[in-house]
Backbone as ProteinMPNN parsed JSONL, in Angstrom:
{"seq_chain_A": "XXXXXXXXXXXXXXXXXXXXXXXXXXXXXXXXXXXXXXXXXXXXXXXXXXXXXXXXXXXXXXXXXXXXXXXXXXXXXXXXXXXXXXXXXXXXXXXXXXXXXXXXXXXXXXXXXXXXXXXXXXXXXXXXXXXXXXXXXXXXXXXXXXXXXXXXXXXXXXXXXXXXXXXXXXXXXXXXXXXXXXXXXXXXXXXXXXXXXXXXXXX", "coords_chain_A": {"N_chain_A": [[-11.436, 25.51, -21.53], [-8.235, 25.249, -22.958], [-5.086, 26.026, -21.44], [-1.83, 27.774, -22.478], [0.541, 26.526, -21.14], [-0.653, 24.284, -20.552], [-1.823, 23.193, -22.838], [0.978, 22.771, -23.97], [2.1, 20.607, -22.146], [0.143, 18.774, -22.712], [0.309, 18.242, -25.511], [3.957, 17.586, -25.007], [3.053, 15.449, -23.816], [2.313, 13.667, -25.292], [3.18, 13.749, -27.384], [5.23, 11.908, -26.708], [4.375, 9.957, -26.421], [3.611, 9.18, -28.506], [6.113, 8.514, -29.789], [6.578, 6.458, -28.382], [7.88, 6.577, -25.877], [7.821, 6.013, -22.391], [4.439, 7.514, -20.449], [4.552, 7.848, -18.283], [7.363, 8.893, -17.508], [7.586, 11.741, -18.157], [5.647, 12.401, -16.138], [6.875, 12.214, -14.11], [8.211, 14.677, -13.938], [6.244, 17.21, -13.898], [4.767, 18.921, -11.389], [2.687, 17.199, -9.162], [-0.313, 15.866, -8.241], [-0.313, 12.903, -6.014], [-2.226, 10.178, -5.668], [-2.639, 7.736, -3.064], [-2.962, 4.563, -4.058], [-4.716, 0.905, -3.791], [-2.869, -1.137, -2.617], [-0.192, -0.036, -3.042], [2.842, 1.274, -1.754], [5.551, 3.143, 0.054], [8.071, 3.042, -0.76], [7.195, 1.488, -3.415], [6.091, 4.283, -4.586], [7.763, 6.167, -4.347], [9.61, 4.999, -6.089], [8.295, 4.982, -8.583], [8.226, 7.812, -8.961], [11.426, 8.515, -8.805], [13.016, 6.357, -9.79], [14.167, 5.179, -8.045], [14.671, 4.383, -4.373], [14.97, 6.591, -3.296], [13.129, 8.42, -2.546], [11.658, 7.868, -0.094], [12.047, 8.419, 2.971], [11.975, 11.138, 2.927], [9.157, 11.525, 1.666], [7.663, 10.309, 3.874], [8.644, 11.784, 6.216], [7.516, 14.539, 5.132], [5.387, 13.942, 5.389], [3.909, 13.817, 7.524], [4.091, 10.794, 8.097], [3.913, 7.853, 10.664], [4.757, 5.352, 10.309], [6.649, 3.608, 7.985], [5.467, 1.685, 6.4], [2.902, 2.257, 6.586], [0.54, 3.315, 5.199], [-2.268, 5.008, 3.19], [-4.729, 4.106, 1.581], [-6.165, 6.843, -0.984], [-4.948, 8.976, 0.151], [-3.165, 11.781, -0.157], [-0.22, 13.453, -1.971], [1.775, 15.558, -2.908], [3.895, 16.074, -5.175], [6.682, 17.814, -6.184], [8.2, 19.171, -8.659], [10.79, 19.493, -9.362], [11.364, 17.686, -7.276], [11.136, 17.756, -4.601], [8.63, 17.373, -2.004], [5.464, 17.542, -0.937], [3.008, 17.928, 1.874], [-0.371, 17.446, 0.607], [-2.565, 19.604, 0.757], [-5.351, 22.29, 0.349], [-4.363, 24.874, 0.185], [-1.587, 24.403, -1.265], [-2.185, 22.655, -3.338], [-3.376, 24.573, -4.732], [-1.612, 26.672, -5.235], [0.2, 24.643, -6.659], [0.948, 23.774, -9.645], [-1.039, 21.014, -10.563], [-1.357, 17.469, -11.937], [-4.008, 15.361, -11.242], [-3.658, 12.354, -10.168], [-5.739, 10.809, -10.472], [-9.317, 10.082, -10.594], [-11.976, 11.61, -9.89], [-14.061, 9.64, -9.668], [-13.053, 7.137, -9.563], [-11.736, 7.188, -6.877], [-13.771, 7.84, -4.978], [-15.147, 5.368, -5.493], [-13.052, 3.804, -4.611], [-11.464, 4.233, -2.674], [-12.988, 5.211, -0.067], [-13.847, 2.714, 1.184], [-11.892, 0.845, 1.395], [-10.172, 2.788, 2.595], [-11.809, 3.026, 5.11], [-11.784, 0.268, 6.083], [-8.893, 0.088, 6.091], [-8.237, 1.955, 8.321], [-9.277, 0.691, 10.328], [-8.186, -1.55, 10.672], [-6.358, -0.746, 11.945], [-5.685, -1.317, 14.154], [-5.644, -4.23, 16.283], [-6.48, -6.996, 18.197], [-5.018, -9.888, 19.287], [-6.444, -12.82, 20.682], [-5.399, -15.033, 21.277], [-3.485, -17.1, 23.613], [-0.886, -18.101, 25.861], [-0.733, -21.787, 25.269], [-2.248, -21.44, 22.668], [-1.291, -19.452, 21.941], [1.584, -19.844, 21.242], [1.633, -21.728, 20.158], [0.464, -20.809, 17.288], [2.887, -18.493, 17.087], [4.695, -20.774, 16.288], [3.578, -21.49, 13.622], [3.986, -18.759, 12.436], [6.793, -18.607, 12.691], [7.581, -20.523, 11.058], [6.287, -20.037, 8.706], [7.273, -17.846, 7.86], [9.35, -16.512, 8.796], [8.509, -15.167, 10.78], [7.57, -12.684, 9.574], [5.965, -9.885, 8.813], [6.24, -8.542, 5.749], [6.806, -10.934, 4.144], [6.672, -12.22, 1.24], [5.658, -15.022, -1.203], [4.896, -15.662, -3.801], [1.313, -15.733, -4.52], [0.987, -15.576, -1.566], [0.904, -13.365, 1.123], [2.884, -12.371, 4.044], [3.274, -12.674, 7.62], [1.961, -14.708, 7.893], [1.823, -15.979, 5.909], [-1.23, -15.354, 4.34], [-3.009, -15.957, 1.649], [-3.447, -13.381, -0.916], [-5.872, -12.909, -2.003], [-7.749, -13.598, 0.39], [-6.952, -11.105, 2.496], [-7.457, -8.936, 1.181], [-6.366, -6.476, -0.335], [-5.398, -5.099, 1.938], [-2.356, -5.056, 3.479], [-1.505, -4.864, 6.083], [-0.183, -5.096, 9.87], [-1.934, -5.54, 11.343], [-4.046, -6.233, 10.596], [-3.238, -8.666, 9.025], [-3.199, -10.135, 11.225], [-5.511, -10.341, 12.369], [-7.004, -11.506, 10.081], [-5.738, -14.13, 9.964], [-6.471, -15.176, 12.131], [-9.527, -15.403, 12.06], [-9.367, -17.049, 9.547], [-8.058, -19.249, 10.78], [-9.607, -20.095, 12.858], [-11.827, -20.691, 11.442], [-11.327, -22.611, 9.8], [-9.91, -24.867, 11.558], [-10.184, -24.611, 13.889], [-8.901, -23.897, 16.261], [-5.345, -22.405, 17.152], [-3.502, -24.688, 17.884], [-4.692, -27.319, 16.731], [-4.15, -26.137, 13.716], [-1.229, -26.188, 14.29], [-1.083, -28.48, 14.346], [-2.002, -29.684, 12.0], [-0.266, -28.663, 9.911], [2.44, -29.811, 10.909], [1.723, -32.364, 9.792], [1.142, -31.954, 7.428], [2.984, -30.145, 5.853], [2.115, -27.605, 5.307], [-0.723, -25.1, 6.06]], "CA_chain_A": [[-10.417, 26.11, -22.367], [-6.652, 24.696, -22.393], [-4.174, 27.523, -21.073], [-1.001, 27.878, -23.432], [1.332, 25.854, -20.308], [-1.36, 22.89, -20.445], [-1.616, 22.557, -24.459], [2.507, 22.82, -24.09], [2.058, 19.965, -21.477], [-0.641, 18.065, -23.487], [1.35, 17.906, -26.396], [4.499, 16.829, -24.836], [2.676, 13.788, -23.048], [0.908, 12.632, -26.74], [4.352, 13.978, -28.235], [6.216, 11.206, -26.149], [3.757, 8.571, -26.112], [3.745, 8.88, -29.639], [7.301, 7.98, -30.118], [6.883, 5.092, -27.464], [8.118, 6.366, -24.801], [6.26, 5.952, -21.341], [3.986, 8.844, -20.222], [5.175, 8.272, -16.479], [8.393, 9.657, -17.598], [7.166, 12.92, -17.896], [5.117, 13.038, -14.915], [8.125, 12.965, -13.452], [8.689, 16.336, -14.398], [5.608, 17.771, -13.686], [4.054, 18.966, -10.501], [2.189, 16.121, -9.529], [-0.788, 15.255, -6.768], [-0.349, 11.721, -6.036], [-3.36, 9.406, -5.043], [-2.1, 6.417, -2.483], [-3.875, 3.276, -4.637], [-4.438, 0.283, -3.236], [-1.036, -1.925, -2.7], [0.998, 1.288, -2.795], [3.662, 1.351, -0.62], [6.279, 4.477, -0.282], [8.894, 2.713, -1.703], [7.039, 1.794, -4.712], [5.827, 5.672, -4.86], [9.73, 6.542, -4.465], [10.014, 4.137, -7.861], [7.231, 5.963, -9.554], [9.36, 9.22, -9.616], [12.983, 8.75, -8.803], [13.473, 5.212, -10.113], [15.049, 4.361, -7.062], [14.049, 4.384, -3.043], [15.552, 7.936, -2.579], [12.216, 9.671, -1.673], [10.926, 7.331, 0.832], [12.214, 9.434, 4.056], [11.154, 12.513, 2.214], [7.637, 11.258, 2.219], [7.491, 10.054, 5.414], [9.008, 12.871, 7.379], [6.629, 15.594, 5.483], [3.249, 14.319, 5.175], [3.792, 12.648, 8.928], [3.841, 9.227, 8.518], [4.887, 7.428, 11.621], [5.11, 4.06, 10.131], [6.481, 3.563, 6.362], [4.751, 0.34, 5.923], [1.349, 2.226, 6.933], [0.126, 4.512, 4.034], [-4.099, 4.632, 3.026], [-5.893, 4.368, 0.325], [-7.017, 7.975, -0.735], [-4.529, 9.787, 0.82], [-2.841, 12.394, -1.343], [0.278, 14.063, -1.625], [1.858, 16.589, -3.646], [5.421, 16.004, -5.698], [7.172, 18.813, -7.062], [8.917, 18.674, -10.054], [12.047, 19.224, -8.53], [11.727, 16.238, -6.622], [10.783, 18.664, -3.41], [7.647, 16.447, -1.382], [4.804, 18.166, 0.143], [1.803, 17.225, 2.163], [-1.708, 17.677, -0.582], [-3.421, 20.522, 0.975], [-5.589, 22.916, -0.52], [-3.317, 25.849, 0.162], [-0.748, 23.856, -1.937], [-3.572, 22.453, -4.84], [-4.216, 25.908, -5.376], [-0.688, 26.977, -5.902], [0.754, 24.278, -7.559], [0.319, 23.358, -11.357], [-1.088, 19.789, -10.587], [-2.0, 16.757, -12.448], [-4.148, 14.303, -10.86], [-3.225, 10.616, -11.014], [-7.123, 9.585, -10.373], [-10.753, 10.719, -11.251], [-12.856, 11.61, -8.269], [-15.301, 9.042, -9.523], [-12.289, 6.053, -8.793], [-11.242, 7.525, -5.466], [-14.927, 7.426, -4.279], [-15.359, 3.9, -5.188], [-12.225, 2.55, -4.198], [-10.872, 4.858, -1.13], [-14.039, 4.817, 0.64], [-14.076, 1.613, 1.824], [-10.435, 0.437, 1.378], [-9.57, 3.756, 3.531], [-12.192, 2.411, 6.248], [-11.27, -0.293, 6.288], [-7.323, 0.339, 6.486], [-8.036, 2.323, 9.115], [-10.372, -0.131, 11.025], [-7.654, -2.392, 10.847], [-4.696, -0.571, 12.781], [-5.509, -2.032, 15.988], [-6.305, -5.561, 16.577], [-5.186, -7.616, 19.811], [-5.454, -11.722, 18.84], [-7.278, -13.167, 21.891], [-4.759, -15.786, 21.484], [-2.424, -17.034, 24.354], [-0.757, -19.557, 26.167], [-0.459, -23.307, 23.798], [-2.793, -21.11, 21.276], [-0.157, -18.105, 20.998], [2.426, -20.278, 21.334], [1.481, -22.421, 18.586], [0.58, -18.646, 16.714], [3.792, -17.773, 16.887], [5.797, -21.553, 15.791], [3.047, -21.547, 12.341], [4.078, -17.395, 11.513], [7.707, -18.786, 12.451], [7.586, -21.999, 9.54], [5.414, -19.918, 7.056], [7.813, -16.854, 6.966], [9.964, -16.418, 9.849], [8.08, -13.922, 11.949], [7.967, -11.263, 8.659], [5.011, -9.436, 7.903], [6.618, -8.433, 4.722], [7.303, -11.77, 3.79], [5.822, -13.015, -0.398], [5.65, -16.137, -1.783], [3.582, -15.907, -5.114], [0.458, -15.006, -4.134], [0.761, -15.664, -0.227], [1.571, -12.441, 1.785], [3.244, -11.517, 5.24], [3.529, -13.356, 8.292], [1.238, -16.028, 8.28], [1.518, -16.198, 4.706], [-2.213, -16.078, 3.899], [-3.354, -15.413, -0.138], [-4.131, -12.247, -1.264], [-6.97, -12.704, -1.776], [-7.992, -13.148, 1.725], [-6.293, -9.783, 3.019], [-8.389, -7.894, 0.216], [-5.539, -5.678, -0.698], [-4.452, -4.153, 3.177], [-1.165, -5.472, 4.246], [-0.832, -4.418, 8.003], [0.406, -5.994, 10.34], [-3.486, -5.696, 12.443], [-5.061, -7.212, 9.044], [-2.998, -9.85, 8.484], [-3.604, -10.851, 12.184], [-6.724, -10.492, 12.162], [-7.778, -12.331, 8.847], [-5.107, -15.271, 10.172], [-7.746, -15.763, 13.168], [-10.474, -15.863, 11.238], [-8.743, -18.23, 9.152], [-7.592, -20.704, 11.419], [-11.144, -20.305, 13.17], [-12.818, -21.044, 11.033], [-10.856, -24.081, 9.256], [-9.035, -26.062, 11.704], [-10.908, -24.643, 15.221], [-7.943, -23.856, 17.143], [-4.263, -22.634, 16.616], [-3.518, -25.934, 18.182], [-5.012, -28.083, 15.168], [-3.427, -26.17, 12.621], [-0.427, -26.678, 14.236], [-0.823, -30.198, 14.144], [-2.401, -29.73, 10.455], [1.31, -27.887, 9.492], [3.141, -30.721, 11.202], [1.412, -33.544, 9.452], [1.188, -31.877, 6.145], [3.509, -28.944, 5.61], [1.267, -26.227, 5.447], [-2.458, -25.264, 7.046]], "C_chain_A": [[-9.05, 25.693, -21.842], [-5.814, 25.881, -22.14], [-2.794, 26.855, -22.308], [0.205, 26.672, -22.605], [0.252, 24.796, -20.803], [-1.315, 22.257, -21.747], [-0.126, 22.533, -24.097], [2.545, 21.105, -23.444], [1.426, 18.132, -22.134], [-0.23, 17.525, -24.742], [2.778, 17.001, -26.72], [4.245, 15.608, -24.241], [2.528, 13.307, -24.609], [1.961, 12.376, -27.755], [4.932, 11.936, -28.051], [5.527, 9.478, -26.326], [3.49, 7.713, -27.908], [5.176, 7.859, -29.821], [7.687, 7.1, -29.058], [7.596, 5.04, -26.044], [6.931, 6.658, -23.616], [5.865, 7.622, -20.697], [4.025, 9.121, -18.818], [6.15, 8.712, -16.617], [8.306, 10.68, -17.288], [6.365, 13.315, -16.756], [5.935, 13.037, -14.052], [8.681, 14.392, -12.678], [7.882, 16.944, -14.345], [5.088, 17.889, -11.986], [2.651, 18.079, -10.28], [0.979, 15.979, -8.12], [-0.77, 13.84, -6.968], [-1.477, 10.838, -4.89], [-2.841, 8.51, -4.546], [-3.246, 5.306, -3.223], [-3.605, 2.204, -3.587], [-3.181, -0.726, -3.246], [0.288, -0.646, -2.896], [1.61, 1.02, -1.579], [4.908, 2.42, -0.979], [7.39, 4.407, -0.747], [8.462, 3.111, -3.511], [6.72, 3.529, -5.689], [6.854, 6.552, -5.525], [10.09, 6.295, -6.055], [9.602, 4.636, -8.817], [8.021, 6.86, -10.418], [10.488, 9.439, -9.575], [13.476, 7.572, -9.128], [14.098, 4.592, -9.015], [13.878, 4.642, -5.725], [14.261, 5.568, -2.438], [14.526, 8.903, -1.563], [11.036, 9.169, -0.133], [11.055, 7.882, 2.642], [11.707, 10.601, 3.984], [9.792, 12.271, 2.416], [7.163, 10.881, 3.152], [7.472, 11.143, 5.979], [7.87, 14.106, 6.615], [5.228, 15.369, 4.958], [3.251, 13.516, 6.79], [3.353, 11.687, 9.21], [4.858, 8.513, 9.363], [5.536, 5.86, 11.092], [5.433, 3.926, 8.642], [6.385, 2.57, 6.125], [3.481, 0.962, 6.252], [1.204, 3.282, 6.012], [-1.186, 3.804, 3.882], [-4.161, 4.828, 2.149], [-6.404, 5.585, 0.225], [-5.604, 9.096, -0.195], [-3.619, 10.374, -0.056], [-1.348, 13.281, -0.814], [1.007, 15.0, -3.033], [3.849, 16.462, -3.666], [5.47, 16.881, -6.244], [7.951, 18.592, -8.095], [10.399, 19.156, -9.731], [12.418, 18.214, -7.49], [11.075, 16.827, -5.155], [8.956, 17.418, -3.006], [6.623, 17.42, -0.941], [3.642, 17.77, 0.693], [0.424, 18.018, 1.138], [-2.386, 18.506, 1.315], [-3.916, 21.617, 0.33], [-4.811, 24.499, -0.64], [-2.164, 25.279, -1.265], [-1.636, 23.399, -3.138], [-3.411, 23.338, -5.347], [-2.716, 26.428, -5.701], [-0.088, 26.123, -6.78], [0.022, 23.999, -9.307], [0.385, 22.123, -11.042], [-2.029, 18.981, -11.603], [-2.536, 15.68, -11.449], [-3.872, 13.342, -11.328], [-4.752, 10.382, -11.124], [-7.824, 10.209, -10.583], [-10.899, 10.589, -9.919], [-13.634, 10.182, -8.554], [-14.062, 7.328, -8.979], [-12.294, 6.333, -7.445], [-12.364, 7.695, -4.783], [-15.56, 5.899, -4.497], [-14.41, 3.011, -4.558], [-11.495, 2.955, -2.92], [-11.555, 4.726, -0.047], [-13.925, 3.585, 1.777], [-13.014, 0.935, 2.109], [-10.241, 1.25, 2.793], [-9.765, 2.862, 4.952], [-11.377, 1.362, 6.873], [-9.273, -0.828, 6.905], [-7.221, 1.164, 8.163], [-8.657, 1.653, 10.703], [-9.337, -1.18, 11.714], [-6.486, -2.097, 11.638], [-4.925, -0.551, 13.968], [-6.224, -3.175, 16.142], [-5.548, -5.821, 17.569], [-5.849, -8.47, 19.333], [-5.543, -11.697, 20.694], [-6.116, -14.37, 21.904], [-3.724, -16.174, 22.472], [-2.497, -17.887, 24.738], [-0.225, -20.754, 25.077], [-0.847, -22.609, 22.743], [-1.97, -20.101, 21.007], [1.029, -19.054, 20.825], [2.745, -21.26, 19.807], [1.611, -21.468, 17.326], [2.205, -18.99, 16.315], [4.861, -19.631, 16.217], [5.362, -21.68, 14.13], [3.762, -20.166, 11.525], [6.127, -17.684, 11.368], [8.496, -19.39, 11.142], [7.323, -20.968, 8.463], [6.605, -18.385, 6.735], [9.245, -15.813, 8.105], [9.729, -15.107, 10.705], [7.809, -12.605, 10.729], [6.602, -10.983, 8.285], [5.076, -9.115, 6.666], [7.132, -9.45, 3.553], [6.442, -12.545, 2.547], [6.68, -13.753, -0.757], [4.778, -16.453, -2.836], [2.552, -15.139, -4.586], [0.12, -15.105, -2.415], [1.551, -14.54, 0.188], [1.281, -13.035, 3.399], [3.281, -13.014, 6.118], [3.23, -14.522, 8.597], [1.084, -16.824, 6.76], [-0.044, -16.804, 3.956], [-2.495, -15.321, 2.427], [-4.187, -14.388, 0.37], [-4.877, -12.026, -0.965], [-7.933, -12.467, -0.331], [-7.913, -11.724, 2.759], [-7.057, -8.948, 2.48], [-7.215, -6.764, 0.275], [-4.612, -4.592, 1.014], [-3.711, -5.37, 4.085], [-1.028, -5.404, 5.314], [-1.112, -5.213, 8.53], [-1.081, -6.702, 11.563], [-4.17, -6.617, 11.403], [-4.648, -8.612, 9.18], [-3.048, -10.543, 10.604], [-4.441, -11.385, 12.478], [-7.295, -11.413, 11.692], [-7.107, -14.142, 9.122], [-5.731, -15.809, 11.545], [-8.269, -16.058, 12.672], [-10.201, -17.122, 10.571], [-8.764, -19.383, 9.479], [-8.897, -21.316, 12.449], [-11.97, -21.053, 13.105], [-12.849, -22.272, 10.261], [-10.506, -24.691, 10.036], [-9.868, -25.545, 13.621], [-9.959, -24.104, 16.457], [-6.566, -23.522, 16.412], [-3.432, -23.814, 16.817], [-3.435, -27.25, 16.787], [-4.666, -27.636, 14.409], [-1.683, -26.069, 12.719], [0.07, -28.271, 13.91], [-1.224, -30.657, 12.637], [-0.677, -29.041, 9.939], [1.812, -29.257, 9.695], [3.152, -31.784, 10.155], [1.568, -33.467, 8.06], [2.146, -30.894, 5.485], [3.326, -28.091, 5.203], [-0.258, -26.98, 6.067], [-2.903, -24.196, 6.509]], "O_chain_A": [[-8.714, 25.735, -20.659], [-6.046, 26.822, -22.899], [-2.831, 25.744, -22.838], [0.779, 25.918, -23.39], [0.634, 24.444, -21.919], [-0.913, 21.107, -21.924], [-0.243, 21.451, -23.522], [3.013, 20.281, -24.231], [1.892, 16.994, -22.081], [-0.443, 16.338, -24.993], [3.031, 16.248, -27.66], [5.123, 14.752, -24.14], [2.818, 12.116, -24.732], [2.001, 11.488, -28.607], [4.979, 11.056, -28.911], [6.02, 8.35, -26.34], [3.315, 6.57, -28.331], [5.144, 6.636, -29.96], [8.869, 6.92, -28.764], [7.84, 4.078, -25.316], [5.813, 7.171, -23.676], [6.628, 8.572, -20.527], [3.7, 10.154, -18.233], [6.333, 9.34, -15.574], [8.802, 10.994, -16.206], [6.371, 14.491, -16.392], [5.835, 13.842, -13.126], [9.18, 14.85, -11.65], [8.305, 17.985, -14.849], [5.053, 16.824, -11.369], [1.685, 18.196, -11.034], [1.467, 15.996, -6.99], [-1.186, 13.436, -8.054], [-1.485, 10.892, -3.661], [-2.22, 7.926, -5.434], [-4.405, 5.344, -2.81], [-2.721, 2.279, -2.734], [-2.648, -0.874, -4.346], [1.513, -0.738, -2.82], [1.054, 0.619, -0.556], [5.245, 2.557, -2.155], [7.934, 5.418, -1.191], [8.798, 3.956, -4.341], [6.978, 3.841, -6.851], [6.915, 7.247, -6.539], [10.608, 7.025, -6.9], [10.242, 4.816, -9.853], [8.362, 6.902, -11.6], [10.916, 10.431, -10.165], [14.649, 7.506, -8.761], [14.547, 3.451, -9.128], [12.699, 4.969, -5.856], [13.899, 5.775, -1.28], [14.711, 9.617, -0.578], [10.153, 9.746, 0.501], [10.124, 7.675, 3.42], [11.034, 11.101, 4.885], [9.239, 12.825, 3.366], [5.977, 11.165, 3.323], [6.39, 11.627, 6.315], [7.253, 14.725, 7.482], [4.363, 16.06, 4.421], [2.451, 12.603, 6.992], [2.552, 11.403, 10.1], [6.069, 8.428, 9.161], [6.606, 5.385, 11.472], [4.46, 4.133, 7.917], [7.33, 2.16, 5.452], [2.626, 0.076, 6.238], [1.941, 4.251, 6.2], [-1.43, 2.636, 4.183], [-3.639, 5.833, 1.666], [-7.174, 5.858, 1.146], [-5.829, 10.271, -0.483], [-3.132, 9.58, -0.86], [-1.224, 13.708, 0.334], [0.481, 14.891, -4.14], [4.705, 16.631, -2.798], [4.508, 17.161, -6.959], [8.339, 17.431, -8.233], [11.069, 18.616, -10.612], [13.525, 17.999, -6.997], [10.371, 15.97, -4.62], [8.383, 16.828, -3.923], [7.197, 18.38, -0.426], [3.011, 17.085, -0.113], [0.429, 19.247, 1.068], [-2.525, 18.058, 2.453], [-3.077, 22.161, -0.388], [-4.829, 25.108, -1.71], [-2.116, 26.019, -2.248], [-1.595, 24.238, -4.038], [-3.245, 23.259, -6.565], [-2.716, 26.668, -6.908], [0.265, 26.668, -7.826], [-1.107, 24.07, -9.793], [1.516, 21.637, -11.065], [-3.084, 19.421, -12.059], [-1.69, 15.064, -10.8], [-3.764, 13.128, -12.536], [-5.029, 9.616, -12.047], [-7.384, 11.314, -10.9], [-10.344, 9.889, -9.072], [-13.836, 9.536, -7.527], [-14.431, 6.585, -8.069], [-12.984, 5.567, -6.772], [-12.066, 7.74, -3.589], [-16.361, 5.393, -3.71], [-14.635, 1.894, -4.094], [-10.978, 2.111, -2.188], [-11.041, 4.223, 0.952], [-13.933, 3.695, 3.003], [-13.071, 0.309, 3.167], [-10.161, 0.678, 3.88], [-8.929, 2.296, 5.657], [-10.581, 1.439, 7.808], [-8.76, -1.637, 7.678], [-6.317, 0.97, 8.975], [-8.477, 2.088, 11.841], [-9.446, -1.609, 12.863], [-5.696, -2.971, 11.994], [-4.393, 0.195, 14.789], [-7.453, -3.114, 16.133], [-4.473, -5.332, 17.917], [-6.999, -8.297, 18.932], [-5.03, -10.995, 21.564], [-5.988, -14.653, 23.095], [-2.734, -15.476, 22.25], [-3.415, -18.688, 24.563], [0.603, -20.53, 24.194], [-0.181, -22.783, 21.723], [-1.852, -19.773, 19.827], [1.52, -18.742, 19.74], [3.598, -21.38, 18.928], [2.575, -21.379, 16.565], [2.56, -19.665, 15.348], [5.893, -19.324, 15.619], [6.244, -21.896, 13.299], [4.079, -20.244, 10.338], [6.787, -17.238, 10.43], [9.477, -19.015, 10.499], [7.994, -20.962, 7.431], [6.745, -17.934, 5.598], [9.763, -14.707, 7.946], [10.539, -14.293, 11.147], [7.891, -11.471, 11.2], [6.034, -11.737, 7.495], [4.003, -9.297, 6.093], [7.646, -9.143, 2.478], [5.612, -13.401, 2.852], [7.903, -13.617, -0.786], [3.996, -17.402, -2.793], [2.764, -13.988, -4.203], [-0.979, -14.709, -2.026], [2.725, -14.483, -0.177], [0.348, -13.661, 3.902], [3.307, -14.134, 5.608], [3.857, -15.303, 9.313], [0.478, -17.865, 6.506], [-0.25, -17.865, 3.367], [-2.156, -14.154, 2.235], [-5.018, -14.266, 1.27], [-5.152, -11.272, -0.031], [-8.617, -11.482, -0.054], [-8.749, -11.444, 3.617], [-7.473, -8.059, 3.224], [-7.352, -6.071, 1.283], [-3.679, -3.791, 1.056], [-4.127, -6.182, 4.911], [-0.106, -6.126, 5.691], [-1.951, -6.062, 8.228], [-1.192, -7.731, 12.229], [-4.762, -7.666, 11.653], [-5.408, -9.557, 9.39], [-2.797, -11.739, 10.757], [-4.515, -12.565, 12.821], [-8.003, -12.182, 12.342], [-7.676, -15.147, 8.697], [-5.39, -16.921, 11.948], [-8.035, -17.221, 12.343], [-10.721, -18.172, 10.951], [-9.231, -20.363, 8.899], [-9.135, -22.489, 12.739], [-12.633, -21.764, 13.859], [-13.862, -22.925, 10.012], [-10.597, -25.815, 9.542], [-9.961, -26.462, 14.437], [-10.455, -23.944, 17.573], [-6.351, -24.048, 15.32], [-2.598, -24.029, 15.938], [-2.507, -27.799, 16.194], [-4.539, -28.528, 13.57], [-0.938, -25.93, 11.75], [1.05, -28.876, 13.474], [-0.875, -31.728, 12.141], [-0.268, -30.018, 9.311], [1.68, -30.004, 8.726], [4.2, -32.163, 9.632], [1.976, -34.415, 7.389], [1.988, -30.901, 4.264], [4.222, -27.495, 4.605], [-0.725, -28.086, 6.338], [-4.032, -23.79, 6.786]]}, "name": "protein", "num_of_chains": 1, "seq": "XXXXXXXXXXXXXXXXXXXXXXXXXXXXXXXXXXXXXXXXXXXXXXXXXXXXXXXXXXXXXXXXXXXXXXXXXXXXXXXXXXXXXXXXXXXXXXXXXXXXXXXXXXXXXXXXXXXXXXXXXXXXXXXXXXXXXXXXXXXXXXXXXXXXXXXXXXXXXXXXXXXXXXXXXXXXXXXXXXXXXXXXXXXXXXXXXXXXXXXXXXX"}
């Protein structure tokens, strides 16, 4: 059964979407739980609901994230419709009037393993050192000047390796990680794909 607030609610979304405008507008304006998807980052979140970058300290400082480049898959938080932030707990669920962004049945296929994984990934140490870090570090210099944050089409972050490779988690342990593997497993050495860079201008 719809409560008299939800048909009111239901209406103005179908109202709005009717007459073309977008139905993220209005969630705006509603009390909101927000699902972290994959490629989310707390900027873009910020963009979601304040068009700008305003709420990206706000979300940091109260769901306690130490790093605002590290957000998970799955992880939920709770916008007020006053713009007000709060960390998703069920104390808070249960009082606010929320809309989910996601179905349980997404957020068990795609948090699951993303999450793991995201979280699997925030500690790597590269075995690399010596000529092989050294090299390391003149390839992440060329491909993006030391920036994990650094896109080029479809090549992300420091070592600039494709997307695809990364499977959707950015950090800075991932993309280390997957840029071992990488060079591993193609060229045998960071060595040789320095000398593969040199010769060809990329590796």
């Amino acid at each position: 059964m719809i409560s008299k607030k939800n048909f009111a609610k239901v209406s103005a979304t179908l109202g709005a979407v009717a007459l073309g405008v977008s139905a993220t507008a209005t969630a705006a304006n509603a009390d909101t739980i927000y699902t972290v998807q994959s490629g989310d980052t707390l900027s873009g979140i910020s963009y979601k609901f304040a068009k700008d970058n305003s709420m990206v300290n706000d979300l940091a400082k109260k769901n306690n994230i130490q790093d605002i480049n590290k957000i998970y898959v799955g992880q939920k938080l709770i916008i007020k419709s006053d713009g007000e932030i709060q960390e998703y707990n069920a104390q808070n669920a249960a009082n606010a009037n929320v809309a989910d962004n996601n179905t349980q049945a997404t957020q068990q296929q795609a948090a699951q393993p993303q999450q793991a994984q995201s979280q699997a990934s925030q500690s790597y140490t590269s075995n690399a050192s010596g000529s092989e870090a050294a090299a390391k570090a003149w390839i992440a210099a060329h491909e993006s000047g030391g920036n994990y944050g650094a896109t080029n089409g479809q090549y992300i972050g420091k070592y600039q390796l494709s997307a695809s490779y990364l499977n959707g988690d950015y950090s800075a342990a991932n993309q280390e990680r997957v840029a071992d593997q990488y060079v591993a497993s193609r060229y045998g050495s960071w060595q040789n794909a320095q000398a593969h860079w040199q010769a060809n201008g990329w590796y």
